[in-house]
C-alpha positions as CSV (number, residue, x, y, z in Angstrom):
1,X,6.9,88.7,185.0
2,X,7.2,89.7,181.6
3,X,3.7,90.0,179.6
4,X,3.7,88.1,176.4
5,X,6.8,86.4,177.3
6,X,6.7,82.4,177.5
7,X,8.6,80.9,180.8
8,X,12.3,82.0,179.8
9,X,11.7,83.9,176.2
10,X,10.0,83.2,173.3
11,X,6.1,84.1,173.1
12,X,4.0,86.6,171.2
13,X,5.1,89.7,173.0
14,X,8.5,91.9,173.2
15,X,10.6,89.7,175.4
16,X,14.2,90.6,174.8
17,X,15.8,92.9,177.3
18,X,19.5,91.9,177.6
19,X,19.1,88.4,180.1
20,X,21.0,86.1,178.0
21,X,24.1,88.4,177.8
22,X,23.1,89.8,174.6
23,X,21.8,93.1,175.5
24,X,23.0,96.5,173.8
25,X,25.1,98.0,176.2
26,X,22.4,101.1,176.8
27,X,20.8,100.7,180.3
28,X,16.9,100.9,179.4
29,X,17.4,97.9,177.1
30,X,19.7,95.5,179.0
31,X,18.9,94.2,182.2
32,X,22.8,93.4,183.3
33,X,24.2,97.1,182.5
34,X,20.8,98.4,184.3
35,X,21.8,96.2,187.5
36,X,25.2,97.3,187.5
37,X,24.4,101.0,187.3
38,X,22.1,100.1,190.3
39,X,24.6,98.4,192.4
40,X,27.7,100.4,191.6
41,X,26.4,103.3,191.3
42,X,23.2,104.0,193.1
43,X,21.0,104.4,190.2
44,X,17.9,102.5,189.9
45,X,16.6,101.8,186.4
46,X,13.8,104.0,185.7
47,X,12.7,101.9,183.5
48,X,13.7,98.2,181.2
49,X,12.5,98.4,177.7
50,X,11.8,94.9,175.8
51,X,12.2,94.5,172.2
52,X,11.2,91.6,169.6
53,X,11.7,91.6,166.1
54,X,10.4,89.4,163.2
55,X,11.4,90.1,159.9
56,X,11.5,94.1,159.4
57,X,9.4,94.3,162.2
58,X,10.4,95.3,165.7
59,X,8.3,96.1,168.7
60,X,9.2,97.7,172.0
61,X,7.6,97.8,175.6
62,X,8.5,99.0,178.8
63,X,8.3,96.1,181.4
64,X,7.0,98.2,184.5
65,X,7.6,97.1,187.9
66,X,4.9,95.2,189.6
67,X,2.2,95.9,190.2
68,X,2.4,98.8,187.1
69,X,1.4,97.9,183.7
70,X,2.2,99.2,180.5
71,X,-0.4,101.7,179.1
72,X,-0.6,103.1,175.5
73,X,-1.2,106.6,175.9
74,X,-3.5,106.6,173.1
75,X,-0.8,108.7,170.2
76,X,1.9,107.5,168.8
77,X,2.8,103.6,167.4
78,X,1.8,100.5,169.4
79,X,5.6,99.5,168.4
80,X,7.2,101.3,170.2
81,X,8.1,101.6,174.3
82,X,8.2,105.8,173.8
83,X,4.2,105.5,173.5
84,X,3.3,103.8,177.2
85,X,3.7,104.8,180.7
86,X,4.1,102.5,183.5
87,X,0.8,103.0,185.5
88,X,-1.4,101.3,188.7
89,X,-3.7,98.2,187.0
């Protein structure tokens, strides 16, 4: 489950993380490359980091394994993933 993500994309919050093949390349922000890195290597993603962007505007989250959530830790922008931690509900 992706918060603020419609059923496969789209909807008011950061929902792009690589799935459609169009990821980055870097780990954290594409969901294929983080899998591989898994399987082939042994290395679970420590976390996936979802990005939208409207106009000039881009936002970024971490998408936290359940049952974590995303928490702002109260400094830094609400845009971007750096300022959250993956913590218990």
């Amino acid at each position: 489950m992706v918060p603020g993500m419609q059923h496969c994309s789209g909807g008011p919050g950061p929902n792009d993380f690589g799935q459609f093949g169009n990821g980055s390349g870097d780990p954290p922000s594409d969901i294929s490359r983080s899998l591989e890195r898994w399987v082939e290597q042994g290395t679970p993603p420590a976390q996936i980091v979802a990005t939208k962007s409207e106009g000039s505007k881009t936002r970024t989250r971490p998408l936290c394994p359940y049952p974590q959530v995303a928490r702002w830790d109260g400094s830094g922008s609400t845009d971007d993933a750096s300022s959250f931690t993956c913590a218990a509900r």
